[in-house]
KELODREN-648285 format. One record per residue (C-alpha): residue number from 0; residue in three letters; z, x, y. Coordinates in pm, whole numbers, m for minus. Layout:
[NUM,"ALA",[Z,X,Y]];
...
END
This chain:
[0,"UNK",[m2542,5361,m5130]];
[1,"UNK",[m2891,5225,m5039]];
[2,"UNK",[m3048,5241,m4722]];
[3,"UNK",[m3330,5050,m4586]];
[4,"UNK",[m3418,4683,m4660]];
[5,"UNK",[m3202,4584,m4919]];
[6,"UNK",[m3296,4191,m4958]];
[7,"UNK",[m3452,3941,m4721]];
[8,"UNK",[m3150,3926,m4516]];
[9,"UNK",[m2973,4251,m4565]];
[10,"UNK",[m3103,4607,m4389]];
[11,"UNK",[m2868,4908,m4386]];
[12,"UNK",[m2948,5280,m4187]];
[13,"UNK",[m2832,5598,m4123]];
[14,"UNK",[m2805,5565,m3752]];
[15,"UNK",[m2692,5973,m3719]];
[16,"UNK",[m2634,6251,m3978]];
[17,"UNK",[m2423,6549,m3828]];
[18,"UNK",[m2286,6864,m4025]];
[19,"UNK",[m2360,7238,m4082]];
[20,"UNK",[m2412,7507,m3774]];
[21,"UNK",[m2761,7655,m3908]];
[22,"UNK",[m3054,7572,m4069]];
[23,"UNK",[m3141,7600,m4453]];
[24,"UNK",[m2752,7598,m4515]];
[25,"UNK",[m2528,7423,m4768]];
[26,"UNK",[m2322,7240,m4524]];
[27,"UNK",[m1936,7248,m4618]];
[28,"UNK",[m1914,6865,m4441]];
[29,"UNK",[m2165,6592,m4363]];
[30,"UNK",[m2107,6333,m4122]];
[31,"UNK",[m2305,6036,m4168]];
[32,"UNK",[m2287,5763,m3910]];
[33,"UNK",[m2455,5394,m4061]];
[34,"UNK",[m2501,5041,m4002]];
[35,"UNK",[m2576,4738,m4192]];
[36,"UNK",[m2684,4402,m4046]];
[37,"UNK",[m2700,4040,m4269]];
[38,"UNK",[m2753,3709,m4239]];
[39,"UNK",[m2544,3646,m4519]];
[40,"UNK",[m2120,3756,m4484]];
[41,"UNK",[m2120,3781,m4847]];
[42,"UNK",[m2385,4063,m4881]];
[43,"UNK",[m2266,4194,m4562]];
[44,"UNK",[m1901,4295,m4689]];
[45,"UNK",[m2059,4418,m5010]];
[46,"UNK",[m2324,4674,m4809]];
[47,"UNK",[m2002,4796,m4607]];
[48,"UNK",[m1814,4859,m4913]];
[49,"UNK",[m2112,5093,m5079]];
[50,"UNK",[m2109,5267,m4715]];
[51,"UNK",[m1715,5300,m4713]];
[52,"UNK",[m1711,5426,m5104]];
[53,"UNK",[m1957,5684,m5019]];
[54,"UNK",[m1757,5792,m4775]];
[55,"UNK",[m1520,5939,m5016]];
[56,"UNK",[m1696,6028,m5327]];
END
């Protein structure tokens, strides 16, 4: 998944990360919460996909 600015009209963030109850810990779950704003529907629904993919790999 890529974050950041991904073309001219595509940006995508991780607006909140949540998981694990102490520091310097593997976490056994990680809750990432993102976003991804285009001018363009077409790059758009292909940002969400990467997000939704992620979500499950």
């Amino acid at each position: 998944m890529n974050i950041g600015r991904i073309d001219h009209e595509t940006t995508a963030n991780i607006g909140t990360a949540k998981g694990g109850l102490a520091t310097n810990i593997v976490m056994p779950d990680l809750v990432l919460e993102c976003e991804a704003r285009s001018l363009s529907d077409e790059k758009l629904q292909k940002q969400t996909s990467k997000e939704r993919k992620a979500n499950y790999e």
